[in-house]
MARLUMMAR-221425 format. One record per atom (N, C-alpha, C): residue number from 0; atom name; x, y, z. Coordinates in steps of 0.1 Angstrom, whole numbers, plus 2048, in hexadecimal, padded with zeros to 3 digits. Layout:
// residues N
{NUM "CA" {X Y Z}}
...
This chain:
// residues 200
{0 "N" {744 CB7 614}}
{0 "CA" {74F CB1 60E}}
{0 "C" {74C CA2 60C}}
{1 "N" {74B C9B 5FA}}
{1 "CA" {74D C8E 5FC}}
{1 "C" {758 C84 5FB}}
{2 "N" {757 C7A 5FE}}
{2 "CA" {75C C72 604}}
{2 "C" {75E C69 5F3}}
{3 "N" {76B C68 5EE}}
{3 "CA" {76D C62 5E3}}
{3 "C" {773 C52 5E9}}
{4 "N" {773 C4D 5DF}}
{4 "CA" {77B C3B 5E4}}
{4 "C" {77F C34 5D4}}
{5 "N" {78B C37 5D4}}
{5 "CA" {790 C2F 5C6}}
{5 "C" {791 C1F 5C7}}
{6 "N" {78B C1B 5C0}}
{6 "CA" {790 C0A 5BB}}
{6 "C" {79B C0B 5A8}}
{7 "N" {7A8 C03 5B1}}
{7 "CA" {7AF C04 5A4}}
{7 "C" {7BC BF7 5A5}}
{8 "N" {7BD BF6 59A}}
{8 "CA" {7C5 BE4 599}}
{8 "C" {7D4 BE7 596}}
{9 "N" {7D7 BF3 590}}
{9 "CA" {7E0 BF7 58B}}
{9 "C" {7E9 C00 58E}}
{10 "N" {7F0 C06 581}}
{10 "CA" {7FD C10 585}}
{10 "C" {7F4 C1D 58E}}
{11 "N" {7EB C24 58D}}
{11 "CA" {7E3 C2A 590}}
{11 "C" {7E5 C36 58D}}
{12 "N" {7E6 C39 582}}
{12 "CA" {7E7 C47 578}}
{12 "C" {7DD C4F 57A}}
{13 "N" {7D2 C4A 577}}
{13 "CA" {7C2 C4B 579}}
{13 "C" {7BF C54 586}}
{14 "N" {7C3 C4B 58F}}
{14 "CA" {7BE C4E 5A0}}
{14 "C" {7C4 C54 5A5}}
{15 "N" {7D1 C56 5A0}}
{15 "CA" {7DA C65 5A6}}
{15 "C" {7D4 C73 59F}}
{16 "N" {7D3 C6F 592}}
{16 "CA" {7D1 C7A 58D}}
{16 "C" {7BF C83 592}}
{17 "N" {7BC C77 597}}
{17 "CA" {7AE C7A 59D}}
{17 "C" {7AC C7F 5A8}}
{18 "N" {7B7 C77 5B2}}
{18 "CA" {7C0 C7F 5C2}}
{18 "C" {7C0 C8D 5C1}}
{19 "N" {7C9 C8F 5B5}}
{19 "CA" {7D3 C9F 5B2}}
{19 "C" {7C7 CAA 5B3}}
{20 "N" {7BB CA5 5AB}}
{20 "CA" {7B2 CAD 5A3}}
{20 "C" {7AB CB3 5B4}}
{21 "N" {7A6 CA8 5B9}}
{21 "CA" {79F CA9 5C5}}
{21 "C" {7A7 CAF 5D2}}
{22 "N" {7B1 CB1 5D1}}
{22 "CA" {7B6 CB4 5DE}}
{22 "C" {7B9 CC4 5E5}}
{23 "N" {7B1 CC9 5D7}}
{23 "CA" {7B0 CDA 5DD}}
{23 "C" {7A1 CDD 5D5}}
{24 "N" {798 CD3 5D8}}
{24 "CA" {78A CD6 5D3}}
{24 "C" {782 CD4 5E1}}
{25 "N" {777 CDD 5E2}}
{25 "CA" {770 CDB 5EE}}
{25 "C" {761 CD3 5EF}}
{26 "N" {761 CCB 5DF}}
{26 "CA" {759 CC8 5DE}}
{26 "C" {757 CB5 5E1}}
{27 "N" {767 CB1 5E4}}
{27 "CA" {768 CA1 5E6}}
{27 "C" {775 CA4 5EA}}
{28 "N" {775 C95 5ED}}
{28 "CA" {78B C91 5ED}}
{28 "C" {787 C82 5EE}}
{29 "N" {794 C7F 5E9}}
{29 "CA" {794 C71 5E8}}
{29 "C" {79F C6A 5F4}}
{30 "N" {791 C63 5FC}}
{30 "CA" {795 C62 60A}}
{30 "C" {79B C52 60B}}
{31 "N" {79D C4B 5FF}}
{31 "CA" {79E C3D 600}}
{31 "C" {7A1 C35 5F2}}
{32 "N" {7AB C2F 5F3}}
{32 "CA" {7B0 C2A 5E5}}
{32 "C" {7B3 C1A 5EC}}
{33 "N" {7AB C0E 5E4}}
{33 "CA" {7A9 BFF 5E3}}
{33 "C" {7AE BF7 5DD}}
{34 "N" {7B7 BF1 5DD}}
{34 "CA" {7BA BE8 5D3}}
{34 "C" {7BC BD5 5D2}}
{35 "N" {7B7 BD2 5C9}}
{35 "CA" {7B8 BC1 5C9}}
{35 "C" {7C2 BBA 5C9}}
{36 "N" {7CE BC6 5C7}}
{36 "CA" {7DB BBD 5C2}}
{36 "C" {7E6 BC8 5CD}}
{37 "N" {7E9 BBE 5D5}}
{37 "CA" {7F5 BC4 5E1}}
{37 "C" {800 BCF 5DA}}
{38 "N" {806 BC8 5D2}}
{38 "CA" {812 BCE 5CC}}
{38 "C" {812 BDD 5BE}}
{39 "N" {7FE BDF 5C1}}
{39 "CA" {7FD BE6 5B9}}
{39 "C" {803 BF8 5B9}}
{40 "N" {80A BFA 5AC}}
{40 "CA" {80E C0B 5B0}}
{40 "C" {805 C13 5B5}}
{41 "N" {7FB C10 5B1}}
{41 "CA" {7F0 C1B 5B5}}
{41 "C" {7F0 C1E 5C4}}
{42 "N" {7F3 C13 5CA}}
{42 "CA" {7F5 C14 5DC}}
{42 "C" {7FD C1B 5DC}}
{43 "N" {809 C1C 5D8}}
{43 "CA" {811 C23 5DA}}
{43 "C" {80F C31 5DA}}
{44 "N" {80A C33 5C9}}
{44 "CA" {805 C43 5C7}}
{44 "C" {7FD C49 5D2}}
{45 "N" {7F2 C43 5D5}}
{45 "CA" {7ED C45 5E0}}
{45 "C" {7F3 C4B 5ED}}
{46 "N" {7FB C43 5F0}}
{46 "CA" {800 C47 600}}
{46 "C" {808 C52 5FD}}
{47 "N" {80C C50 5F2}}
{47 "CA" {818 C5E 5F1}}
{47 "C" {813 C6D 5F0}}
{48 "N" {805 C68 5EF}}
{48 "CA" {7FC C77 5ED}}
{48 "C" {7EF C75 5FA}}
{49 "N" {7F7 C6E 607}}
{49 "CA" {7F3 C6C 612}}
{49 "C" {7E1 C66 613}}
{50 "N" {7DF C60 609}}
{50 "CA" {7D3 C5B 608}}
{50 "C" {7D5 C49 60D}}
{51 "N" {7CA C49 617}}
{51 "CA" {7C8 C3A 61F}}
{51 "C" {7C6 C2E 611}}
{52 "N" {7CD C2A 618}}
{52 "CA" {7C9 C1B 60F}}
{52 "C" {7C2 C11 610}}
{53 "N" {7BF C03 60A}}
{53 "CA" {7BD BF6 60D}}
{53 "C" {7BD BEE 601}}
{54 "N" {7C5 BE2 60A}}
{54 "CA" {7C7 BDA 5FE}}
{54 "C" {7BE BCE 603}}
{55 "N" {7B3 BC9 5F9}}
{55 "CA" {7A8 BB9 5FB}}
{55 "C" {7AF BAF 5F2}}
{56 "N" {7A7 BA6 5F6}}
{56 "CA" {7A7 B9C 5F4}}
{56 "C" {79C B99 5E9}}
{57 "N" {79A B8B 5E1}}
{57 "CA" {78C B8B 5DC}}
{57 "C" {780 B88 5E6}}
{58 "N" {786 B7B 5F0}}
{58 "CA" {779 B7B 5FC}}
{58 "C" {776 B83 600}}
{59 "N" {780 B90 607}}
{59 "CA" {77A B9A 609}}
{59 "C" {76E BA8 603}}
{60 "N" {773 BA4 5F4}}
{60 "CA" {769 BAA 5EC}}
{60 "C" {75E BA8 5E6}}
{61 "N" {760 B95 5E5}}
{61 "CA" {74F B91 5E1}}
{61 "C" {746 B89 5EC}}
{62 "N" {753 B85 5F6}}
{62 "CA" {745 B7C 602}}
{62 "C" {747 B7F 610}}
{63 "N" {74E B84 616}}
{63 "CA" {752 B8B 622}}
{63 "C" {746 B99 625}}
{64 "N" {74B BA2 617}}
{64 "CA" {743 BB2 61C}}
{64 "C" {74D BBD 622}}
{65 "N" {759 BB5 621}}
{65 "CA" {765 BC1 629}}
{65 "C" {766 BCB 623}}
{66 "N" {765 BCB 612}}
{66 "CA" {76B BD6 60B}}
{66 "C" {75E BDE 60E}}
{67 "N" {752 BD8 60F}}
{67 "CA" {749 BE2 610}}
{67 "C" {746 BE9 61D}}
{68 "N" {74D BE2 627}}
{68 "CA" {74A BE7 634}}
{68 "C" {759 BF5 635}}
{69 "N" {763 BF4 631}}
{69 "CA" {76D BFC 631}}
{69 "C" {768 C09 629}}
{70 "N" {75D C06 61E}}
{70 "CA" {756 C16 615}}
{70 "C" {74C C1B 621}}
{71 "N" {748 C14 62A}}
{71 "CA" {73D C17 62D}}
{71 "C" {746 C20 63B}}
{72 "N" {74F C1A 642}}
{72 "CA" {757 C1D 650}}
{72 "C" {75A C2C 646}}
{73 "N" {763 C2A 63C}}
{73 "CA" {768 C38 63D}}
{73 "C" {763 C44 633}}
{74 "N" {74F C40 633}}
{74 "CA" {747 C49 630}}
{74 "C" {74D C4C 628}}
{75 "N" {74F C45 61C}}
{75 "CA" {74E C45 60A}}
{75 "C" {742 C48 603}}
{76 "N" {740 C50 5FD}}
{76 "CA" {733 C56 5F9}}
{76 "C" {732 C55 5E7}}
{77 "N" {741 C4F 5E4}}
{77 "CA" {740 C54 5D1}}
{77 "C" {74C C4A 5CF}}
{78 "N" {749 C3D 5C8}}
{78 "CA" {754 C35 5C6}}
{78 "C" {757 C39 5B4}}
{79 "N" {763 C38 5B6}}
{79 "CA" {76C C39 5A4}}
{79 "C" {777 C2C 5A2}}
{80 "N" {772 C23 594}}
{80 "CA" {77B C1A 592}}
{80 "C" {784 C22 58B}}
{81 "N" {790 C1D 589}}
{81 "CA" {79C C23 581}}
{81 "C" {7A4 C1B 580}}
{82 "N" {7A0 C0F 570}}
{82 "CA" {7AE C06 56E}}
{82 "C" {7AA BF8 578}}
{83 "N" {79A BF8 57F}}
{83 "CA" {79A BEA 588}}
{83 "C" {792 BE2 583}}
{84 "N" {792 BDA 582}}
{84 "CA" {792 BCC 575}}
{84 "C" {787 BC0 57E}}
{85 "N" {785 BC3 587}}
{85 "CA" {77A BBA 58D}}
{85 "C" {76E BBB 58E}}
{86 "N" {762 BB2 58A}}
{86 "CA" {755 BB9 58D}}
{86 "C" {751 BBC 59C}}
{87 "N" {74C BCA 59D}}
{87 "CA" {741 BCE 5A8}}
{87 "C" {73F BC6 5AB}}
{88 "N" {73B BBE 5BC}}
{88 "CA" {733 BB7 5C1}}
{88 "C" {720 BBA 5C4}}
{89 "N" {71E BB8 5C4}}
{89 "CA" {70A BBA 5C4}}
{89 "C" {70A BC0 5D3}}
{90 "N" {710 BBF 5D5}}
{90 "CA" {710 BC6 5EA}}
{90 "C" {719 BD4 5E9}}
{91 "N" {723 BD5 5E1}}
{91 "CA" {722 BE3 5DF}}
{91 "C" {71D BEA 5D2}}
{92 "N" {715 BE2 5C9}}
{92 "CA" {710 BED 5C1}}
{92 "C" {703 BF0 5C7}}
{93 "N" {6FB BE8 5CC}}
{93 "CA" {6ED BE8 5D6}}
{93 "C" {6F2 BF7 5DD}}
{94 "N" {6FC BF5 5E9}}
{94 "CA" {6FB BFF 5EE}}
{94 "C" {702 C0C 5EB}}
{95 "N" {709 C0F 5DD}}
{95 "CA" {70E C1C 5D9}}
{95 "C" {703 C1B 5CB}}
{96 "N" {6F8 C1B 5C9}}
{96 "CA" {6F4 C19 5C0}}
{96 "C" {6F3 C27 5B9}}
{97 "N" {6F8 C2C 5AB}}
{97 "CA" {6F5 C39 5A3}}
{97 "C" {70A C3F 5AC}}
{98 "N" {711 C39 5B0}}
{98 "CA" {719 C3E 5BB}}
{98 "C" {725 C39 5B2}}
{99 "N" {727 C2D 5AC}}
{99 "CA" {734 C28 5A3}}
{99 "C" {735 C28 596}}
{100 "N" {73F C31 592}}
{100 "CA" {741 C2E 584}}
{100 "C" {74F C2D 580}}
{101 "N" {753 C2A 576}}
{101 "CA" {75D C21 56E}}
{101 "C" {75E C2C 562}}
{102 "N" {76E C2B 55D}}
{102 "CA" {76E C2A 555}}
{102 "C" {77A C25 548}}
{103 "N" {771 C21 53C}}
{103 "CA" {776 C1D 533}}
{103 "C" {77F C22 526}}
{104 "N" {786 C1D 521}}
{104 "CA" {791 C23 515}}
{104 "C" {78E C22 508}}
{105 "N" {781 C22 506}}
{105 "CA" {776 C1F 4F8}}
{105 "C" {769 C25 4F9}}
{106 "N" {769 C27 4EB}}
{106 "CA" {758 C2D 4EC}}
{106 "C" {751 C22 4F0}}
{107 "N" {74A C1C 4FD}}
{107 "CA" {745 C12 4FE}}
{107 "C" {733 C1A 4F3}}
{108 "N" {72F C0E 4ED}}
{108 "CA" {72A BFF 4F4}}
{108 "C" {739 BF5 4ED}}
{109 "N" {743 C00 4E3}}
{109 "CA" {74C BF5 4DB}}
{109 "C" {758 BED 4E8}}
{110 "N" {75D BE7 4E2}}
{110 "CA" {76A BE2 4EA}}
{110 "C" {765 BE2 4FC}}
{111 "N" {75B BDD 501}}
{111 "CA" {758 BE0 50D}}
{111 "C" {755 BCD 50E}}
{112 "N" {756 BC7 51C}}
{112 "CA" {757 BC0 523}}
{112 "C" {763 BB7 528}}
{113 "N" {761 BAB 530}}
{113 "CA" {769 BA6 536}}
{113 "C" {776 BA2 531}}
{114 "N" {780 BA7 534}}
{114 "CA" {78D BAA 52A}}
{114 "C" {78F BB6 51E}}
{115 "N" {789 BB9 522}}
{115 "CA" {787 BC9 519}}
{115 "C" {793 BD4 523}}
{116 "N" {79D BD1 524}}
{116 "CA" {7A3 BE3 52D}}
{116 "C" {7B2 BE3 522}}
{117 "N" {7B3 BED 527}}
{117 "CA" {7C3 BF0 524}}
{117 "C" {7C4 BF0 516}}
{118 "N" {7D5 BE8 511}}
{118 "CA" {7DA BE3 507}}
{118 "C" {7CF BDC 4FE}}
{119 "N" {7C9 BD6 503}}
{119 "CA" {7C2 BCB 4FC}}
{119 "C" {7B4 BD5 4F5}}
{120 "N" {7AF BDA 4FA}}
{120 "CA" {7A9 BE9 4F1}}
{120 "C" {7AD BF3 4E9}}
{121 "N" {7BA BF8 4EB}}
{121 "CA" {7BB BFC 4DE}}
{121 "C" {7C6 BEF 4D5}}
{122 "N" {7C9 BE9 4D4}}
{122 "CA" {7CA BE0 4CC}}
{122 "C" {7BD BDC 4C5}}
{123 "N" {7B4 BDD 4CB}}
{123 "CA" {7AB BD2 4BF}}
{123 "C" {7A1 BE0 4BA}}
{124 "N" {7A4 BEA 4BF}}
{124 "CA" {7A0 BF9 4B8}}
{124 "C" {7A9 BFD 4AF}}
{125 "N" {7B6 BF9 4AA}}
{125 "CA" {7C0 BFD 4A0}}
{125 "C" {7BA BED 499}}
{126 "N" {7BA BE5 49F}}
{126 "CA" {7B7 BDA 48F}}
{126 "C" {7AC BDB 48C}}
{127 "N" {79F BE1 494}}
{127 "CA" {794 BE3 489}}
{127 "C" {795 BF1 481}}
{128 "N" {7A1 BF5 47D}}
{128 "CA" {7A4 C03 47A}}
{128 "C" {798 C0D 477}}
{129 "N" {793 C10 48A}}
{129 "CA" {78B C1C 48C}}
{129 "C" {78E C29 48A}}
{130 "N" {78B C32 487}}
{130 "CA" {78F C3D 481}}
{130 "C" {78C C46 493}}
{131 "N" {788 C44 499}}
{131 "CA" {786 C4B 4A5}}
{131 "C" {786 C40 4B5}}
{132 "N" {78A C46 4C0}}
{132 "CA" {788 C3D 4C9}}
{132 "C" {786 C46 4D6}}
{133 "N" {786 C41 4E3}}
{133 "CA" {782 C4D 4EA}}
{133 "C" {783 C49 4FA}}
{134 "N" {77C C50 4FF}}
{134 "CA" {776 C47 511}}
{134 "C" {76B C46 514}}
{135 "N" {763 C3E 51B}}
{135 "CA" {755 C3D 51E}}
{135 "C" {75B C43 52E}}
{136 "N" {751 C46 536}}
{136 "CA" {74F C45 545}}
{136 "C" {740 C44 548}}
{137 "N" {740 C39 54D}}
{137 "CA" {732 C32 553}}
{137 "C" {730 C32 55B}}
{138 "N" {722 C2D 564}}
{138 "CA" {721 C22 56E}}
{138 "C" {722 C19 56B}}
{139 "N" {723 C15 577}}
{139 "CA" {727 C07 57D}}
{139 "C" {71A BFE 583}}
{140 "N" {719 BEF 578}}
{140 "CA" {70C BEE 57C}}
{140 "C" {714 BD8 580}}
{141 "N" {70E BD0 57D}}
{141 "CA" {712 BC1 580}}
{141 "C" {719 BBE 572}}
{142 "N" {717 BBF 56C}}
{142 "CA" {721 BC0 559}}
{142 "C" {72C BC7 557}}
{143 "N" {735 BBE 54F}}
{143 "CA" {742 BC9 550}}
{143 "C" {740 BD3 53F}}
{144 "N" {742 BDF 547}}
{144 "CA" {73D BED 53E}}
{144 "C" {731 BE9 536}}
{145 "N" {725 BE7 542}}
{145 "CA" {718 BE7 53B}}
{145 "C" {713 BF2 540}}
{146 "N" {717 BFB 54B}}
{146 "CA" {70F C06 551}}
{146 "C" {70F C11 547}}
{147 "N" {701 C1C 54E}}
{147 "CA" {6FE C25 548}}
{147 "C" {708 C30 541}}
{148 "N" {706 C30 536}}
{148 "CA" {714 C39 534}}
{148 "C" {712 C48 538}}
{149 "N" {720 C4F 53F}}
{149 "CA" {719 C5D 541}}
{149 "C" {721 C6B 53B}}
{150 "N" {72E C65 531}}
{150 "CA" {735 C69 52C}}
{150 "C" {740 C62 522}}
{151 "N" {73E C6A 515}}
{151 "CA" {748 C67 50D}}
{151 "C" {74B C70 502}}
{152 "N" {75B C71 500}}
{152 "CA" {763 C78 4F7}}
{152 "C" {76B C70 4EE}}
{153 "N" {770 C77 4E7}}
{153 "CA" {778 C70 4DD}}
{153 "C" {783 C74 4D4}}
{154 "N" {78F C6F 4D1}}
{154 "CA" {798 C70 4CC}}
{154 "C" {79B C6A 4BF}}
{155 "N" {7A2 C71 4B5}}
{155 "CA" {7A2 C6A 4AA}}
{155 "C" {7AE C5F 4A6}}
{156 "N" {7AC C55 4A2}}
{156 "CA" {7BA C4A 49E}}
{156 "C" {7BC C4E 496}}
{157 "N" {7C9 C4B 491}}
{157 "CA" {7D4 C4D 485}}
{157 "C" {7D3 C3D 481}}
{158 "N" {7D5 C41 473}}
{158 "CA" {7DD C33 46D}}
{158 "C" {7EB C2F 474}}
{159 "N" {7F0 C3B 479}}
{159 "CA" {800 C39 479}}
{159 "C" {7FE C33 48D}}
{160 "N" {7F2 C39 492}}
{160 "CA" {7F4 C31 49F}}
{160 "C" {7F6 C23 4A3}}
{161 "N" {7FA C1E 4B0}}
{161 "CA" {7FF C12 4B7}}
{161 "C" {7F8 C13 4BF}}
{162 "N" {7F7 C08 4C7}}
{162 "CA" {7EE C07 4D5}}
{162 "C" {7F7 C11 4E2}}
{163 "N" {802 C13 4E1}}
{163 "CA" {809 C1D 4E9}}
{163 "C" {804 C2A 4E7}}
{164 "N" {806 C2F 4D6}}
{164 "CA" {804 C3F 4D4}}
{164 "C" {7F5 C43 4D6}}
{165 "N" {7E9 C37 4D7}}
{165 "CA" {7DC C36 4D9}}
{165 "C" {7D5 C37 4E9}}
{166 "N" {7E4 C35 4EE}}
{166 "CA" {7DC C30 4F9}}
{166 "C" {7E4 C3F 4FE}}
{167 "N" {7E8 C44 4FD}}
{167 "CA" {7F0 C53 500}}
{167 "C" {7E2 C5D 4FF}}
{168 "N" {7DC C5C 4F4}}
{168 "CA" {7D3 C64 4F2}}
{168 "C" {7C9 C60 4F9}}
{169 "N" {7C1 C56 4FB}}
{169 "CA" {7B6 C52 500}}
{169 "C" {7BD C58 516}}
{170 "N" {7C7 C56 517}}
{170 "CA" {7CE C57 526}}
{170 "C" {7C8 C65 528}}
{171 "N" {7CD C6C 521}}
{171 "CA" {7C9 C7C 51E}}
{171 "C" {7BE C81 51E}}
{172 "N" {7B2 C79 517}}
{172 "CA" {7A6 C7D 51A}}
{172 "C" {7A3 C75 528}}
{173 "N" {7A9 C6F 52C}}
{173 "CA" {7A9 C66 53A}}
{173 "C" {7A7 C73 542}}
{174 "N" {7B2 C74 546}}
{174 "CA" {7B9 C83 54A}}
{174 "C" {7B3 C8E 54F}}
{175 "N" {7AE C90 542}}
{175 "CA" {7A6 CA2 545}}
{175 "C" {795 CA0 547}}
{176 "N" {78F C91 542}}
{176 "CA" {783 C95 543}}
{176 "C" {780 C88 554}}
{177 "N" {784 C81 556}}
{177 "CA" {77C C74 55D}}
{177 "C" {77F C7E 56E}}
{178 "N" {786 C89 570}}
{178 "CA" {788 C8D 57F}}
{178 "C" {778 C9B 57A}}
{179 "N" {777 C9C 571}}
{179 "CA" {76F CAB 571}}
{179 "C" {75E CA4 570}}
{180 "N" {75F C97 56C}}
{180 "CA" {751 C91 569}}
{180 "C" {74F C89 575}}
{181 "N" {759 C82 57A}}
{181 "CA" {758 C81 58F}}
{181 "C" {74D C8E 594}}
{182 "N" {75A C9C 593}}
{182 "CA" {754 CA6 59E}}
{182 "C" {745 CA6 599}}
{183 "N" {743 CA8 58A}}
{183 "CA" {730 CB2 587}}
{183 "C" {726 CA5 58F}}
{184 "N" {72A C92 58F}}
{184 "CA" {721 C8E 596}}
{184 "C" {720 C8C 5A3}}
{185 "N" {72F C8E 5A7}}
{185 "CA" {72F C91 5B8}}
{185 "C" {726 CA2 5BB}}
{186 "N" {72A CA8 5B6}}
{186 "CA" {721 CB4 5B8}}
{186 "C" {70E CB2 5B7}}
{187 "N" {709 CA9 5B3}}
{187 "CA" {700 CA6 5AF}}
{187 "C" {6FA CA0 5BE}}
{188 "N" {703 C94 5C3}}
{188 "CA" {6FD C88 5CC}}
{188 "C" {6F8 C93 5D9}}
{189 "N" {6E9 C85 5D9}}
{189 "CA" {6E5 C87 5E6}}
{189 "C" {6EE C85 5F1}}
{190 "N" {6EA C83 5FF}}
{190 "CA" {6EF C7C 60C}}
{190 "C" {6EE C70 607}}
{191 "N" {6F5 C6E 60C}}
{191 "CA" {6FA C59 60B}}
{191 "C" {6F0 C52 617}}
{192 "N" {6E8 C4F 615}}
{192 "CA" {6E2 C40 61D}}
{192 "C" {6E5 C39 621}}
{193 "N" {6ED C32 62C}}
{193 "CA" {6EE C26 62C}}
{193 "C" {6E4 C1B 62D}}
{194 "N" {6E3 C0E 624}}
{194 "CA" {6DB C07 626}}
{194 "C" {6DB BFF 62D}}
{195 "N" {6D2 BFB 636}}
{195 "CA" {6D2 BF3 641}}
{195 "C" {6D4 BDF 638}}
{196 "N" {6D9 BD8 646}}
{196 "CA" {6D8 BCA 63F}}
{196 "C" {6D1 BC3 633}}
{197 "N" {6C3 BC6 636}}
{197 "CA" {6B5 BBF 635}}
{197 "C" {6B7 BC5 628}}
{198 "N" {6BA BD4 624}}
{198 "CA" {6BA BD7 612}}
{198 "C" {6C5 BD4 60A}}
{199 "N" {6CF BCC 60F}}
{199 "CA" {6DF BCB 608}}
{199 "C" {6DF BBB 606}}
């Protein structure tokens, strides 16, 4: 059984729905949900579907090592972003390397980087009136949505859509594909290494 660990900023639609999927599978569970922002719902979702929490800090995530020592304590083997808006630090992508991925509400390579989530994506995908739009799910590399892409689908726009009725659809292919494309690479991973000081 692996050891999942969500990082997520938000209402956490994503990471429940990713909880729900995993919690009568024998192939993971999601032993740990993170968040940057105290007051975030996703904590909440979390505990209510009895999953541990933590909430950091930024020192604790880019110069301390806490967030990475808390994946490492509670033998986390497969991290998933959902909705978390901060870059990776180089100390945990070093050590979950091929282990994190993200995912996005666009066919990347379009509408991808810093300030690219949410609303502000399909908005600027309805004023370049694309005829199609979709989700990437990547890794996770030091660039925001520069990693390898390892999945993408797509949905078609309407003229008649809004950044609400767009983002309904794109939620949807959220939904059904980013918990089934988790399990095929958790099914995949080796044993987890930990790396000693001297390689991190």
């Amino acid at each position: 059984m692996r050891n999942i660990a969500i990082l997520a900023s938000g209402t956490g639609t994503n990471a429940e729905n990713i909880i729900k999927y995993f919690s009568n599978k024998n192939t993971a569970k999601v032993s740990l949900v993170l968040s940057n922002k105290r007051q975030a719902q996703v904590l909440k979702r979390a505990e209510a579907n009895n999953i541990r929490t933590v909430f950091f800090e930024r020192k604790e995530f880019y110069i301390t090592g806490k967030v990475l020592r808390y994946l490492l304590l509670y033998k986390i083997d497969f991290i998933v972003l959902a909705g978390f808006l901060w870059l990776v630090p180089e100390n945990i992508i070093e050590q979950y390397a091929g282990r994190i991925v993200n995912i996005h509400p666009a066919l990347l390579p379009a509408y991808g980087g810093k300030g690219m989530y949410g609303e502000t994506v399909y908005k600027a995908v309805i004023a370049s009136h694309d005829k199609e739009s979709g989700i990437t799910i990547h890794y996770v590399n030091k660039s925001y949505d520069k990693g390898d892409i390892i999945f993408q689908t797509r949905c078609k726009v309407d003229p008649s859509d809004t950044p609400d009725s767009l983002a309904e659809k794109v939620h949807a292919l959220e939904y059904l594909h980013y918990p089934k494309v988790i399990e095929g690479l958790v099914k995949k991973l080796p044993d987890f290494l930990v790396k000693g000081p001297e390689e991190t």
